[in-house]
N, C-alpha and C positions, 0 to 999 in steps of 0.2 A: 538337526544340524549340530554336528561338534565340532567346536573351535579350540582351540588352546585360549589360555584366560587372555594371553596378550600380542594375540595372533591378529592378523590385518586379514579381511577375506577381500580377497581380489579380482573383481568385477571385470572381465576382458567379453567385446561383443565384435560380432560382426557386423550391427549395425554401429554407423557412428554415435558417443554418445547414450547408446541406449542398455545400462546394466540388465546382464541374463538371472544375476541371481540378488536373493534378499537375506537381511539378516534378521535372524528371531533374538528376541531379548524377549526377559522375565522379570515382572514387575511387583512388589506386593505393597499393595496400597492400607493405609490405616487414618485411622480418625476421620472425626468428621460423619459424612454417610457414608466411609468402610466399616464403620463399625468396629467389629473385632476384627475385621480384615477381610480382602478382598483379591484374588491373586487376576493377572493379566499376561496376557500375552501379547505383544506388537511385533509386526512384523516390516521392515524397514527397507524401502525399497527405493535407491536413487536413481532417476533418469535426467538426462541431460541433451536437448536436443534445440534446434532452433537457436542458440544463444541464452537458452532457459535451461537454470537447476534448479531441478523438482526434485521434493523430497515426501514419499508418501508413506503412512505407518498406516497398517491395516490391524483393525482391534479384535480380541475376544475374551471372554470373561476362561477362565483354564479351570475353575474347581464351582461348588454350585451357591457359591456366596457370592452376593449380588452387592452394588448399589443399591442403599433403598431409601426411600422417599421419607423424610424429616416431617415431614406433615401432610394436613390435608391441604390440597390447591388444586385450584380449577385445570381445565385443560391448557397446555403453552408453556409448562415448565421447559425448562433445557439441561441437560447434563453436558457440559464442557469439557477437552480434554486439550491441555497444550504440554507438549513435549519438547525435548531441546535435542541438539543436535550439535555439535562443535566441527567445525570445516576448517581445515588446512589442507597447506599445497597452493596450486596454482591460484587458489581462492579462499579468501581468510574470514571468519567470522562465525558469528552463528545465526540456525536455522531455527526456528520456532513452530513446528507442525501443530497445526491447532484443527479441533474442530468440535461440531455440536449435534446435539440428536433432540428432536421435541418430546414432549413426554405427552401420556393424557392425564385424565382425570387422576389427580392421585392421595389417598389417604396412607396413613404412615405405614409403615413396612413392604409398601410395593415396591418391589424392584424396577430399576430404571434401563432403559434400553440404554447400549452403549452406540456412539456413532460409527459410520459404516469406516470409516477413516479419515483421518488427520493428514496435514501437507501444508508445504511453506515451499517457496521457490526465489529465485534471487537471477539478476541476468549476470552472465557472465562472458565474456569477451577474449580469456585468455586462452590458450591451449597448454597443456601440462596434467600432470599426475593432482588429483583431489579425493581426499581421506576422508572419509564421512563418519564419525564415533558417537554414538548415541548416549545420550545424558538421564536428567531423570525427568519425571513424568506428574504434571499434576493437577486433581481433580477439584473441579468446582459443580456446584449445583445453581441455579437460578431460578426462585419460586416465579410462578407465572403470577401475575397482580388482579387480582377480583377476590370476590367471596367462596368460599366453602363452607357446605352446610355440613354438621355434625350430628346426626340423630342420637338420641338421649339410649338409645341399644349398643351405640358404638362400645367396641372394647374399651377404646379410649377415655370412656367414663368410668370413672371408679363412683359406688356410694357406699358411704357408710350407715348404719341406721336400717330401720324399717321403711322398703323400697318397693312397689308394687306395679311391675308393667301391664299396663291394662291396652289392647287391641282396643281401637273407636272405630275402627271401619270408614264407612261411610257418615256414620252418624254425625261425624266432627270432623272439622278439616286437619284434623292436627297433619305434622311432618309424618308421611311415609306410614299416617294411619297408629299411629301407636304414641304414649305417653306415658312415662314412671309420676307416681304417685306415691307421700307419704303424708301422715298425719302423727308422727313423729316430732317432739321438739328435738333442736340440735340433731337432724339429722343430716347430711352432708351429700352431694354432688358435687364432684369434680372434674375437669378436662386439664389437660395438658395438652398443650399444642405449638405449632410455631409459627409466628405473623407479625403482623402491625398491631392488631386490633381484634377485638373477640365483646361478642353479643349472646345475651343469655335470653332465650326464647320460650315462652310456655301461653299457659291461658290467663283471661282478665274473667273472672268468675264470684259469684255471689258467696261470703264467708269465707273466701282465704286469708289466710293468717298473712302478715308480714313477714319476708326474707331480708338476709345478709348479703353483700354479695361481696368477696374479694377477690383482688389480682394480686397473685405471687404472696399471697398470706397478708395484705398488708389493708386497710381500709379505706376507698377513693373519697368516700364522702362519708359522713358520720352519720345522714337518712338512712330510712330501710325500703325498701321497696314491697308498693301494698300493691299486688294483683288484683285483691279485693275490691279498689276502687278505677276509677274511668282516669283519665289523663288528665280532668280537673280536680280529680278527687273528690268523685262523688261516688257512694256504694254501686255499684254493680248489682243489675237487676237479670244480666242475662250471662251468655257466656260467647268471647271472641276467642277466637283459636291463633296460633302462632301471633304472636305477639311480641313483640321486640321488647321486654320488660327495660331491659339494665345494658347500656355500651360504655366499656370500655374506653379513657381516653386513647390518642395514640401511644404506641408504644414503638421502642426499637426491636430491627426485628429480629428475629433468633426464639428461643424456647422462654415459653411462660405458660402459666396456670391461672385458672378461675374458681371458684369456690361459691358453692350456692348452699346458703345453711338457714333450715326452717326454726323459726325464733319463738311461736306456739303450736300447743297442740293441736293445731287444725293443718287442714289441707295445703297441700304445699305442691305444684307440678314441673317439671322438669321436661321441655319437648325436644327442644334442638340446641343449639351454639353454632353462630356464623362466623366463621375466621375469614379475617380481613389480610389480604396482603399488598401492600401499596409504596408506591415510593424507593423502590430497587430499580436503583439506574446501573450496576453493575453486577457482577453475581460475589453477594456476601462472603466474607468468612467463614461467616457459621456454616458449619457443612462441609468445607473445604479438606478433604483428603490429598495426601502428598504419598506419592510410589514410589520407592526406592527400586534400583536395577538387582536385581541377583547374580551378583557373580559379576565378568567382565565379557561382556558377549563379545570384544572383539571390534574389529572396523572395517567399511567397506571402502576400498580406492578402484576408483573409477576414472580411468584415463581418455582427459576433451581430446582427440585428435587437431595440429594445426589444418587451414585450410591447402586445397592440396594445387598445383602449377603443372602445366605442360614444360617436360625438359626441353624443349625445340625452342620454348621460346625465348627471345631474348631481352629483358627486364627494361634495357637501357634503349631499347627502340622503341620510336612512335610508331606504329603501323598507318596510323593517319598523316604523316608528313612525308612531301618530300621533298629529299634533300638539295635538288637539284632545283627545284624555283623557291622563288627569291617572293617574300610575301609581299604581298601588294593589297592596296588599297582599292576592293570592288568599287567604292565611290568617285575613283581618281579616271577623269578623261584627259590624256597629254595632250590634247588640240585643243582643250578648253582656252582662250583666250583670257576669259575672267577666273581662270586658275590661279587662285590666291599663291600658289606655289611657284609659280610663273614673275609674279612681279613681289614686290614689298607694301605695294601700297595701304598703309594704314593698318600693317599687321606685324604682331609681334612676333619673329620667327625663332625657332629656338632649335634644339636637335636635342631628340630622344631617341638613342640609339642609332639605329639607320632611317630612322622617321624624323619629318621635320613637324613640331607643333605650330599650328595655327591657328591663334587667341582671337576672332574679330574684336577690332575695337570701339568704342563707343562716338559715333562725331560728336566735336564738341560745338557745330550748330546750334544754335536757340533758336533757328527760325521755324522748323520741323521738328517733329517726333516721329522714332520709328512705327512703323504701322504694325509688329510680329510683336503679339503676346505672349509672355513666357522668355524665359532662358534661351541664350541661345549657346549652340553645342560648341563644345571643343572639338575640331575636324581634327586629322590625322592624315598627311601627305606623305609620296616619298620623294627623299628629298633629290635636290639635283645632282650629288651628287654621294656618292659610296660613303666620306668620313668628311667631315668638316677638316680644310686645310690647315696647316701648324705651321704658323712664320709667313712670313711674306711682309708685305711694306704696310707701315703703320700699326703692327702689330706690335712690332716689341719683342717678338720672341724667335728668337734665331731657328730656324729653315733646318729640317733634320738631316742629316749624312744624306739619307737616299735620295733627298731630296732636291742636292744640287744640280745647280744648271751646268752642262756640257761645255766646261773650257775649253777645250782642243776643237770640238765643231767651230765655236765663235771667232778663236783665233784663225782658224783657215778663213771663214768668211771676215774678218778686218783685211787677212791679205791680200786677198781677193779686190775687195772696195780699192784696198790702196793702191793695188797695180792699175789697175780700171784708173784711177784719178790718175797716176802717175802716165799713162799711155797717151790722153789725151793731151795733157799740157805740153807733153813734148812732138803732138804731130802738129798744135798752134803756130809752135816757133818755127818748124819746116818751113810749116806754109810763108809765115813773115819773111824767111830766107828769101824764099824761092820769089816770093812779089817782090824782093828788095833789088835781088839781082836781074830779076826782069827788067 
């Protein structure tokens, strides 16, 4: 794939969310277990689905230089790889693609599997254009914790001096069957290695001479260590095999050295060294390679779709209500007699809305106690009438325009009353005439 150095590659799918293509970058890793270097390829691939951004790099080694293994350790090492990732656009921050691969058994210069791929994900909720620009990249190693043995053949031994590998077969249990031998003064075995802690192994045999033993050149204890003798230090009549002569305090861990040096001319034997690794709750420093990007690969935008609407529909309508009834209360019976809503008795009524509340309230009796356990509810009536009236007598607040009473009706009916009064009075006196003149 060719990009221009500061060119954006642009991720367009027909599924929503789901980038068709990936971006390669070029990585070239050093120090640490690169070594003199170590070249990678990542390939960068973001998906976006569900409300989830995934971000997944898929690994491989590009030239035949490897990671390789800092020492000997048991099986359960891990090689680490976290990468970065910077995100702008509809979504701000950064991605951190991390991942791991276990290793086996491994003594120094074994190269280390790389993981099958790395990825980091983050939820996202916006809809809009998102840049994804890859950062740099970097390696860590984590020794797995137990022992390694080192047989006294490993390259990793250096001696100086008069040095004789003798095969025991079966005859001796030594490591792996085999044991160096000198009968040299000042003759030297060495290991180099990387751990906690490091044990110097050989036989407890009749007429060995006294050894030296140091760590990183420097002397732990100013004794010498006599194979010659038993554990309470009494001459050796026979012979044990692998034997844990000389450990090691702890040590930090990272690369150090042992040193076994025969102090007379007699027998001197060298079978194994067990490397200790303990006490890595994270993965060390030491080790630790950093990849720098090659060049500017570029970046990928990949655009979230919003979620998508029927144009028919209309946003501002309930499709569950309608317009034309009036909501009402399923618990409300208007024939109910004991309809709290019906009278006032011993209830607070109030108006919420076009609903009346009604508070039961407590009798202030002492002779009784209610018989109902618990709380009781706030009911919800409707009330009697549409709007609580405004003004009217003893209110205090003057009666709205729309609201006045009909003067012109009331004045026809006073005049009405007052003819009606005025009719009668005057067919009284008639009558008194008419009985008078009789």
């Amino acid at each position: 794939m060719s990009l221009a150095a500061t060119a954006a590659f642009v991720a367009t799918s027909t599924i929503p969310g789901q980038a068709e293509s990936s971006l390669v970058m070029k990585y070239h890793c050093t120090g640490g277990i690169a070594g003199a270097g170590v070249d990678l390829e990542a390939r960068m691939t973001p998906q976006i689905e569900s409300g989830t951004m995934n971000v997944r790099w898929d690994m491989k080694y590009t030239s035949v230089q490897r990671f390789g293994s800092p020492g000997f350790f048991p099986e359960g090492s891990s090689l680490d790889l976290e990468g970065t990732v910077d995100v702008s656009g509809a979504w701000v921050g950064q991605l951190r693609p991390r991942g791991g691969q276990p290793q086996g058994e491994l003594v120094p210069g074994d190269f280390l599997d790389l993981p099958e791929g790395l990825s980091d994900n983050a939820s996202i909720t916006r809809a809009g254009n998102i840049r994804f620009k890859p950062g740099k990249l970097t390696v860590r190693f984590t020794p797995a914790e137990g022992e390694a043995m080192v047989n006294n053949s490993e390259s990793e031994v250096t001696y100086t001096g008069t040095w004789r590998s003798r095969y025991t077969g079966n005859e001796y249990d030594d490591y792996k069957h085999d044991i160096n031998v000198t009968r040299e003064k000042d003759a030297t075995a060495r290991l180099d290695f990387v751990g906690t802690q490091v044990a110097y192994i050989g036989r407890r045999e009749k007429d060995l001479g006294p050894v030296r033993v140091l760590i990183d050149g420097q002397h732990v204890t100013d004794g010498l260590v006599e194979p010659g003798k038993d554990r309470s230090g009494n001459p050796m009549t026979g012979t044990e095999t692998q034997q844990v002569l000389w450990t090691s305090p702890p040590l930090k861990y990272g690369p150090h050295w042992i040193e076994v040096i025969n102090t007379e001319d007699k027998r001197a034997y060298v079978d194994a060294f067990q490397v200790t690794t303990s006490g890595i709750s994270e993965p060390p420093e030491y080790g630790e390679a950093t990849c720098e990007l090659q060049g500017d690969p570029g970046a990928i935008d990949v655009n979230v779709p919003g979620p998508t609407t029927d144009p028919t529909d209309d946003p501002t309508e309930d499709p569950t209500e309608d317009p034309t009834d009036e909501p009402t209360d399923p618990g409300e019976d208007p024939n109910d007699p004991n309809d709290p809503g019906q009278d006032g008795d011993n209830n607070d009524v109030g108006t919420i809305g076009e609903h009346v509340r009604v508070v039961p309230q407590a009798s202030s009796s002492t002779s009784s106690s209610p018989t109902s356990t618990g709380p009781t509810a706030t009911k919800y009536y409707r009330a009697q009438v549409a709007k609580t009236p405004s003004g009217g007598v003893e209110t205090g607040v003057a009666p709205d325009e729309d609201d006045r009473p009909p003067y012109g009706l009331m004045a026809t009916g006073m005049v009405v009353v007052a003819g009606s009064a005025g009719g009668g009075l005057l067919l009284r006196r008639r009558r008194a005439a008419h009985a008078g003149g009789a």
